[in-house]
C-alpha positions in Angstrom: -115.7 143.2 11.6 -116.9 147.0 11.7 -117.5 148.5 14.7 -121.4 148.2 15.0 -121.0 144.6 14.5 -118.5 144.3 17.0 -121.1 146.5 19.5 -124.0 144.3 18.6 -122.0 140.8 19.8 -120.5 142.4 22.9 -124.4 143.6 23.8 -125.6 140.7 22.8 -123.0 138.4 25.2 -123.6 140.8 27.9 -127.7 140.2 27.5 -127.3 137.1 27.7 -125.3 136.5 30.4 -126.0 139.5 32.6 -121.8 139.8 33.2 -118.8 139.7 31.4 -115.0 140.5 32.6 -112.8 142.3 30.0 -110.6 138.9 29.4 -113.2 136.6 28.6 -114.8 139.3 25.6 -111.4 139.2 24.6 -111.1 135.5 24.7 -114.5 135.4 23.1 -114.3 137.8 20.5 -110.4 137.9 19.7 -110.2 141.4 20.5 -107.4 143.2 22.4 -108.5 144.6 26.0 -108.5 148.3 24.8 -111.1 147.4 22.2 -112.9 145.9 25.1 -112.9 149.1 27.0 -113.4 151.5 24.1 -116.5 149.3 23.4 -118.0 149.0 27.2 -117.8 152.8 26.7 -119.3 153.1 23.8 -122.6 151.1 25.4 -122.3 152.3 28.9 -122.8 156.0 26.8 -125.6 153.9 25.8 -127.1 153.5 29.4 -127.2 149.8 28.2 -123.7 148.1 30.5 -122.4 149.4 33.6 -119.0 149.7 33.6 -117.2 147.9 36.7 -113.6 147.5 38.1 -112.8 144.6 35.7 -116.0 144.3 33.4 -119.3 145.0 33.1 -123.1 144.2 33.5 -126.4 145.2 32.1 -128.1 148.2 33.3 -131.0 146.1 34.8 -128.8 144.1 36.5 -127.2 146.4 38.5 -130.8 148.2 39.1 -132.2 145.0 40.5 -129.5 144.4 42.5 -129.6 147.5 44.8 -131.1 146.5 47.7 -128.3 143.5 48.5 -125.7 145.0 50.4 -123.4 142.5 49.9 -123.5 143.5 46.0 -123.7 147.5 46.2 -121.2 148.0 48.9 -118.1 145.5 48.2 -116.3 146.5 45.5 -113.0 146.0 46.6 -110.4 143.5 45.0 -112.9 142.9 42.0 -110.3 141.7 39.8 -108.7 139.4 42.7 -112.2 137.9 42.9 -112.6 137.0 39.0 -109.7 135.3 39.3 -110.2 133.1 41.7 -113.9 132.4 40.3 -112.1 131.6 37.1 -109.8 128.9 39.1 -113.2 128.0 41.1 -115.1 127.1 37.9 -112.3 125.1 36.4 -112.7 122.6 38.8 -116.3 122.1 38.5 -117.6 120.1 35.5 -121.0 120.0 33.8 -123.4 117.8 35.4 -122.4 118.8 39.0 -124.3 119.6 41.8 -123.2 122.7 43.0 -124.2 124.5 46.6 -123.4 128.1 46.7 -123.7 130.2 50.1 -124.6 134.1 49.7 -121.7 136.6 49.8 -120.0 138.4 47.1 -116.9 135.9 46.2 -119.7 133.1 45.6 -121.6 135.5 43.5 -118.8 136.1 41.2 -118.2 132.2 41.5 -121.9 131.9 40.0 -120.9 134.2 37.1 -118.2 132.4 36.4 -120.7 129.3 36.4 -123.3 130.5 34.0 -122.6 128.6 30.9 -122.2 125.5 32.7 -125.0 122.8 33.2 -125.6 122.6 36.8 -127.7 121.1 39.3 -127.2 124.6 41.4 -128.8 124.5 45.1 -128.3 128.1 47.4 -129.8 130.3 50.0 -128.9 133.5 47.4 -131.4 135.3 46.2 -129.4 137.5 43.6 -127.4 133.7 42.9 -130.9 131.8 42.2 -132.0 134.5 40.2 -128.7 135.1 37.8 -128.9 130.8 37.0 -132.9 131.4 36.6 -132.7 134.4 34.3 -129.6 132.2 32.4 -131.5 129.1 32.1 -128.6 126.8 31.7 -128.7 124.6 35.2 -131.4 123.4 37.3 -131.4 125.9 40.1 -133.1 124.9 43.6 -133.4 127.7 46.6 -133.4 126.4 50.2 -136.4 127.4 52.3 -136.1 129.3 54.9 -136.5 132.7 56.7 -135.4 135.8 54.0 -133.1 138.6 55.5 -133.7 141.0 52.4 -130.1 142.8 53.4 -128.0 140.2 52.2 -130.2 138.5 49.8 -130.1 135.6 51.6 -132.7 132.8 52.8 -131.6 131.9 57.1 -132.5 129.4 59.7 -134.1 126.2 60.7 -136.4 125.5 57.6 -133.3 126.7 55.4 -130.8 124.7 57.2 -132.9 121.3 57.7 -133.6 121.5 54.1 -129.8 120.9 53.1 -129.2 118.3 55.5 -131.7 116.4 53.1 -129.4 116.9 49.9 -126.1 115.6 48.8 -123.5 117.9 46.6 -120.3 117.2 45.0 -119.2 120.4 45.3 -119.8 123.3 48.2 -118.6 126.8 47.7 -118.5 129.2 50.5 -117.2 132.7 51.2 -115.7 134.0 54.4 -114.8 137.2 56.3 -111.3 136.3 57.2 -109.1 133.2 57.7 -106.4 132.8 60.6 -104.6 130.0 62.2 -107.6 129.1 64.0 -109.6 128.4 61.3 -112.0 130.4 59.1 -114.5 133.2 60.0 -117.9 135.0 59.4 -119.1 138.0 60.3 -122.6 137.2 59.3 -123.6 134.4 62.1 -126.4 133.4 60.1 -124.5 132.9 56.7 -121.9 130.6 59.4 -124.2 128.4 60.6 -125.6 127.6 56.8 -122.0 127.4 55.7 -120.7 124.4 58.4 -124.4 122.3 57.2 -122.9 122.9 54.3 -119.7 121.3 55.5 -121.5 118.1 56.7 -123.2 117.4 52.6 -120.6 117.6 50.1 -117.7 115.6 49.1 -115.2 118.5 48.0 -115.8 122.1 50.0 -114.0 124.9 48.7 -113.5 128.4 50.7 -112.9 131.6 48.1 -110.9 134.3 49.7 -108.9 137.3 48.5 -105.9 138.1 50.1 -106.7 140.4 52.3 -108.7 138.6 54.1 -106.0 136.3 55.6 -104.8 136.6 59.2 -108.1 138.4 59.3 -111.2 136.8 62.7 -114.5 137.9 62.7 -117.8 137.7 64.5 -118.3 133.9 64.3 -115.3 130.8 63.5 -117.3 128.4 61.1 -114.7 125.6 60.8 -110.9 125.1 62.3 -108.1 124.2 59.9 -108.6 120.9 58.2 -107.7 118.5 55.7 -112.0 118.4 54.4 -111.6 121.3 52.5 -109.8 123.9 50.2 -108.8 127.4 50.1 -108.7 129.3 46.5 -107.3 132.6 46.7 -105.0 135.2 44.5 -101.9 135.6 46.4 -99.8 133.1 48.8 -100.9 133.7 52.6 -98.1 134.5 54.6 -96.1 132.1 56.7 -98.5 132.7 60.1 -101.4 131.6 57.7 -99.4 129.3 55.6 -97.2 126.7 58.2 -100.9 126.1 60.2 -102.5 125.2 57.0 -99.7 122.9 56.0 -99.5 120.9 59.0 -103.7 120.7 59.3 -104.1 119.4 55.9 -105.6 122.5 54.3 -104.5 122.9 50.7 -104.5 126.5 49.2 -104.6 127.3 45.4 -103.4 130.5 44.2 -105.1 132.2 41.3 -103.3 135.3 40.7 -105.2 137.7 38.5 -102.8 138.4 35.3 -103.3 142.5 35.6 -105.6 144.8 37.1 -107.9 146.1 34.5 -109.8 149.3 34.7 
């Protein structure tokens, strides 16, 4: 494979699915990771990728993107969060129904999602409009009041139109996770996330690490055996010994190296 051809299919992946990580064009393309990067160079040069910590996205993308906080302004433990969307989107198969809450760990969840066939229902704007622009799963947006900071659709018309729905799976973010239970900092992104808790059969939280032993602003659920907690590193015992003896199981998803 020359080198133009080997351009043409990373652009072409990227196109299509608006984000790739460096291990999955490696996977993909059966390329080592310094190809990968030497590549992402060559079409960031371009102005057609951005490069990120861990991967990349079309130019577009990020441009569209912008005005979301939540996006342009957390950056940190980017690697730590592809690996525990990787681990999320394991454990959900095609023909799910899927309800994603708006933050940045779900967002990378959805990334990770994009080649599945979903029945995908969320309050995220940037979320609905990644599955819309991808095609591959049935995407339906809550009602509801927007708050254009976080991308995100808020309150009574939002919230009494997913007590009407059933989900096999819930995914939902958080600010921090202590013995008490788990926290927001966004009081409106809480009270969506424990409706959520109340219409799925499986609820997953995705954390990185250093969230742990971390409160915030509002607690959205105490320590129980009705869902899961996905992140990369094991909590420590102050985290760990409540979990245990409440029920909540944690699954570790290390990332295998930090990529540049």
């Amino acid at each position: 494979m020359t080198n133009k051809q080997r351009l043409d299919l990373i652009e072409k992946y990227i196109r299509e699915h608006k984000y790739a990580d460096l291990h999955t064009l490696a996977d993909k393309f059966d390329i080592s990771l310094s190809t990968v990067r030497r590549a992402l160079n060559e079409l960031e040069a371009a102005n057609i990728i951005c490069r990120h910590h861990g991967g990349a996205s079309l130019v577009e993308e990020d441009t569209s993107s912008t005005g979301y906080d939540f996006i342009t302004q957390d950056n940190r433990q980017t690697e730590q969060k592809h690996a525990i969307a990787r681990k999320m989107a394991e454990l959900i198969e095609p023909g799910m129904t899927v309800m994603l809450d708006g933050g940045t760990s779900t967002y990378t969840v959805a990334r990770a999602l994009v080649e599945k066939r979903l029945v995908v229902i969320t309050n995220s704007l940037p979320i609905a409009a990644l599955f819309g622009e991808v095609g591959s799963s049935e995407t339906i947006v809550t009602g509801g009041t927007v708050y254009s900071r976080l991308g995100i659709l808020y309150g009574p018309a939002c919230e009494q139109a997913i007590n009407r729905v059933h989900v096999d799976i819930a995914v939902c973010g958080c600010a921090g996770m202590t013995p008490e239970g788990i926290w927001n900092n966004n009081s409106f992104i809480a009270s969506f996330q424990q409706h959520m808790i109340n219409v799925c059969d499986q609820l997953y939280f995705v954390m990185d690490s250093t969230k742990m032993g971390k409160r915030a602003l509002s607690l959205v659920t105490e320590l129980s055996d009705k869902f899961t907690i996905i992140t990369d590193k094991e909590p420590p015992a102050e985290i760990a010994e409540p979990a245990a003896k409440a029920g909540t199981r944690i699954i570790v998803a290390p990332p295998s190296r930090i990529e540049s």
